[in-house]
C-alpha positions as a printed Julia matrix, in Angstrom:
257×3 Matrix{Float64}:
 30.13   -9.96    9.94
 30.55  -12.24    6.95
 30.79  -10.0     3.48
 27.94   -9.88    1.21
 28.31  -12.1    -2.02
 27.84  -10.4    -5.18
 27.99  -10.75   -8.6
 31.68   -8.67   -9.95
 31.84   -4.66  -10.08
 33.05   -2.73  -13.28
 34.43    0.77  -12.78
 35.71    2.9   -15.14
 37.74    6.21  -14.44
 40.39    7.77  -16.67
 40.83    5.5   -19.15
 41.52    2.56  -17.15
 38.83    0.17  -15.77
 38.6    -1.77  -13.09
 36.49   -5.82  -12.83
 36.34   -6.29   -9.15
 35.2   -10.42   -7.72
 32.77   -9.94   -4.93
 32.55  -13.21   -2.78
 35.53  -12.86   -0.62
 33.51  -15.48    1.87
 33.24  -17.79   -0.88
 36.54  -17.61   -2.24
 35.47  -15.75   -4.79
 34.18  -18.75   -6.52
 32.75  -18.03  -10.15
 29.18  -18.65  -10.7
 27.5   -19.12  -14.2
 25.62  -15.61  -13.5
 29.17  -14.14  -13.07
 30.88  -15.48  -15.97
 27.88  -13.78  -17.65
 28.97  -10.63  -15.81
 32.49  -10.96  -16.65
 31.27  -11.47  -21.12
 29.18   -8.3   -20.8
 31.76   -6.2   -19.26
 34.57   -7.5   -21.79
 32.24   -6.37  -24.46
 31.47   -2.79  -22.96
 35.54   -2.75  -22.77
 36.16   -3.74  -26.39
 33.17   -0.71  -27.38
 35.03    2.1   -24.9
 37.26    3.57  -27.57
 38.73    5.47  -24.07
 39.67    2.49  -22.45
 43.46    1.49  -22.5
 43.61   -1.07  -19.26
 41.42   -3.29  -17.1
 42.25   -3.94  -13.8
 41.1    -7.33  -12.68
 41.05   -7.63   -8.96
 38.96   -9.25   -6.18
 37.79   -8.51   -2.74
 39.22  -10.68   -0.4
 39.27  -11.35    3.62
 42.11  -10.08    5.86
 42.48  -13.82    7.73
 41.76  -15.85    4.43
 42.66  -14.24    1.1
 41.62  -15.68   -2.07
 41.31  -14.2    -5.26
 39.41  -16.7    -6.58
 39.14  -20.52   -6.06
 38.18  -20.85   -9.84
 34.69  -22.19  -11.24
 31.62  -23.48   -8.83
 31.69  -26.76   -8.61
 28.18  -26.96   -7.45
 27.01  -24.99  -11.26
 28.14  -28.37  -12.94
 25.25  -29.82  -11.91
 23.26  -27.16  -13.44
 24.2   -28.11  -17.15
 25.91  -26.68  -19.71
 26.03  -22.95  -18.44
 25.16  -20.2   -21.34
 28.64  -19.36  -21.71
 31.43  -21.62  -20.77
 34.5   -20.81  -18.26
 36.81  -21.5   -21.18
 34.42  -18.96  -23.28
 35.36  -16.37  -20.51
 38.71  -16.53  -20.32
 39.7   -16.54  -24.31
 37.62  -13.47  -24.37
 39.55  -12.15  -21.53
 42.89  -12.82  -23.41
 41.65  -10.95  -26.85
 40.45   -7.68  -25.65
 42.02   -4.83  -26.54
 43.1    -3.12  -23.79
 46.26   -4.25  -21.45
 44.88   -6.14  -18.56
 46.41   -6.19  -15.4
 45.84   -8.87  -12.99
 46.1    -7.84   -8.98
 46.52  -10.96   -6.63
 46.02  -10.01   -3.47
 45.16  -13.96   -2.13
 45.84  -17.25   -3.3
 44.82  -18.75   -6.64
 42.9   -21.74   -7.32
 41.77  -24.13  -10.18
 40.38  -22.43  -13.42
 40.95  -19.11  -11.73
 44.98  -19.7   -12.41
 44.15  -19.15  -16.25
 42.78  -16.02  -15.55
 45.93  -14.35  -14.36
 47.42  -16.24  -17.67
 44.99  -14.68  -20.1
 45.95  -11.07  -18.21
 49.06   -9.25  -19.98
 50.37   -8.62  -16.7
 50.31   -9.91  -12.74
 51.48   -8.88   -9.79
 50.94   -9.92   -6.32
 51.01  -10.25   -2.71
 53.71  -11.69   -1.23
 52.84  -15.05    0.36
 50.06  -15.82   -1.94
 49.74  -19.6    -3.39
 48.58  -20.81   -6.84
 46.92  -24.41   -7.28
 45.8   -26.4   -10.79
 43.64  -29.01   -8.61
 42.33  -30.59  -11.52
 43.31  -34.34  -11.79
 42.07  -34.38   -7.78
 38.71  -33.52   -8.93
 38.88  -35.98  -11.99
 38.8   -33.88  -14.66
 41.4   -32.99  -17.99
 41.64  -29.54  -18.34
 40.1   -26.91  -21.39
 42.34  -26.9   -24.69
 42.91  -23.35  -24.12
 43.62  -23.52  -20.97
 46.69  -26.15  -21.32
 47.79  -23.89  -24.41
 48.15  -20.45  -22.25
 49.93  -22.88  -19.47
 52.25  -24.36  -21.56
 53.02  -21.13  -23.85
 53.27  -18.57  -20.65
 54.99  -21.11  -18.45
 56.8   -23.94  -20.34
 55.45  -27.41  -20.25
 57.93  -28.83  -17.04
 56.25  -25.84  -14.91
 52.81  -26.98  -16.35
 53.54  -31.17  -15.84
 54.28  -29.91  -11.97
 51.14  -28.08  -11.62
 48.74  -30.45  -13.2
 50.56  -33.88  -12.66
 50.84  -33.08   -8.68
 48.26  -30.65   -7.97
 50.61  -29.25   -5.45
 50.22  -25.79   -4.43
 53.08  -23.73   -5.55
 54.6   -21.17   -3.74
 55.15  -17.04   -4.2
 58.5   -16.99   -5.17
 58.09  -20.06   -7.59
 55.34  -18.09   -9.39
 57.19  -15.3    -9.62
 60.46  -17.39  -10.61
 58.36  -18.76  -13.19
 56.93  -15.93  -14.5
 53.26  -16.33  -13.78
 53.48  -12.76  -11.76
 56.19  -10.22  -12.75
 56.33   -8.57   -8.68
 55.88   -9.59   -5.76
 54.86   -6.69   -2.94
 53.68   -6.62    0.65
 50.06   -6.28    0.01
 49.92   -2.96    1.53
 51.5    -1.77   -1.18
 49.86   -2.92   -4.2
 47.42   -0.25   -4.2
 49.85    2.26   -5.4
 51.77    0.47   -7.42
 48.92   -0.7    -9.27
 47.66    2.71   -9.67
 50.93    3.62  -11.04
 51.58    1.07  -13.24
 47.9     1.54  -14.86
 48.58    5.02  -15.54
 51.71    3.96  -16.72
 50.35    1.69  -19.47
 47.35    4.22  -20.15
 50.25    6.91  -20.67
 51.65    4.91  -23.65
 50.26    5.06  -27.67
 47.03    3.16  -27.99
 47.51    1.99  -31.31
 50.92    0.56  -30.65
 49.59   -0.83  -27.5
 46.86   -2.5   -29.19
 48.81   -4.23  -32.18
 51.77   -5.04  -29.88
 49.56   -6.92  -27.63
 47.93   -9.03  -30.65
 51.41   -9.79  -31.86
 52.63  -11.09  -28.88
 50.01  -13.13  -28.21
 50.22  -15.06  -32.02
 53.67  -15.32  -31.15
 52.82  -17.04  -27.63
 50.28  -19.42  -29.6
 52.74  -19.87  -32.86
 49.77  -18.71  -34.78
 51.85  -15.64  -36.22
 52.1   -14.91  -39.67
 55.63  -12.56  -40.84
 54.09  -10.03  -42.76
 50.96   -9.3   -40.81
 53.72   -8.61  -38.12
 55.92   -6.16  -40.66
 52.49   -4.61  -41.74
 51.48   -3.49  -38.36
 54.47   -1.92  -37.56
 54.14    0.06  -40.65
 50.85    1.02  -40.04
 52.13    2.46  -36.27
 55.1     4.35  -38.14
 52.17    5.67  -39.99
 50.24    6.61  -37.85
 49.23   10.03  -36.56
 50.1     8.67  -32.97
 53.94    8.26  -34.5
 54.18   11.7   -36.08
 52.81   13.51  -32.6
 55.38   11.08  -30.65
 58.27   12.98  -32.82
 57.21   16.11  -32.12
 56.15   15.75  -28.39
 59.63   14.18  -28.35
 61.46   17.73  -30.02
 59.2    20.13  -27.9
 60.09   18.24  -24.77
 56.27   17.39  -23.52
 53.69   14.76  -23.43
 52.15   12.89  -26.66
 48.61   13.59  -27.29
 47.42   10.3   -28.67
 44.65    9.6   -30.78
 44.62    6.18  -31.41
 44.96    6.33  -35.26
């Protein structure tokens, strides 16, 4: 029986939510009614004060898994959608929370920036990852070649867009493009662990941490916005209740402020 395709799932449970794709039969190709999807949920994400991680995972098939062969070709003939791939994907690299990508199949075309834009990947082993672009004529997003060559160094990103290759598991994870590589049966629960993990850990620091890292990754980062956010963590409620959780021997209760 061939899966149903449908448009992505958000679930959110314990402070961590979860974006699931939802056309394992298609690859879990991204339509323009799915990139609209994917903006709406980012938004709810960036409004859930409660939230500390997204998940972003995929359905895939047991013979054939993809996580997602990237944008549908077939929408370019549509027009300009309402909100573009690139549009997607930036938004996907600013939101607050830590995002954790979960590859449980092979990665394809504008998908690859996805896992990029994610703070964190890990992945099945076996998997594949593909930048097909100059086969189907086309030079890449800004955006997209900026994540690329700031995650992955520009040789990495000359070998994946000059030969269109596919590039194997242990490259990516050589490379740093995932940070594990698991049998896929276990990715469940590590990815359940490593979500509570991150949703264990201060908010506020989280939050200004992952900003600050990311100018730095861009060279957009400015000294003494840097030196004034870690003053405002070491000022920060969150800070004082770290000290004393740390003296009484139990677990912070954050508050984000």
């Amino acid at each position: 029986m061939v899966p149903e395709s449908r448009l992505p799932q958000l679930e959110v449970a314990q402070g961590v939510a979860r974006l699931t794709l939802r056309r394992p039969a298609h690859r879990n190709r991204l339509h323009n009614e799915d990139l609209a999807f994917l903006m709406e949920s980012f938004r709810r994400i960036d409004a859930d004060p409660d939230l500390r991680v997204l998940v972003l995972d995929a359905h895939v098939l047991a013979d054939r898994p993809v996580f997602s062969a990237g944008y549908n070709i077939g929408d370019f003939q549509a027009g300009p959608p309402p909100v573009s791939f690139e549009e997607v994907v930036d938004a996907l690299e600013r939101l607050r929370v830590v995002t954790l990508c979960v590859l449980e199949g092979s990665v394809y075309g504008g998908a690859t920036d996805l896992v990029l834009a994610c703070d964190l990947a890990i992945a099945s082993e076996g998997i594949e990852m593909r930048m097909p672009a100059a086969a189907l004529g086309m030079h890449y997003y800004p955006s997209g070649l900026r994540r690329y060559v700031s995650r992955l160094g520009v040789n990495f990103t000359k070998r994946a867009f000059l030969t269109a290759e596919a590039i194997d598991a242990q490259t990516l994870l050589r490379v740093g493009y995932v940070q594990e590589l698991l049998p896929r049966a276990a990715l469940p629960a590590r990815v359940e662990a490593l979500a509570a993990q991150v949703a264990s850990l201060a908010p506020l620091a989280l939050e200004s941490l992952k900003r600050s890292l990311n100018e730095l990754a861009r060279g957009e980062w400015d000294v003494q916005q840097l030196r004034a956010r870690a003053q405002r963590t070491m000022a920060s409620e969150d800070f004082a209740e770290a000290q004393r959780a740390f003296g009484e021997k139990r677990r912070p209760q954050w508050k984000g402020r």
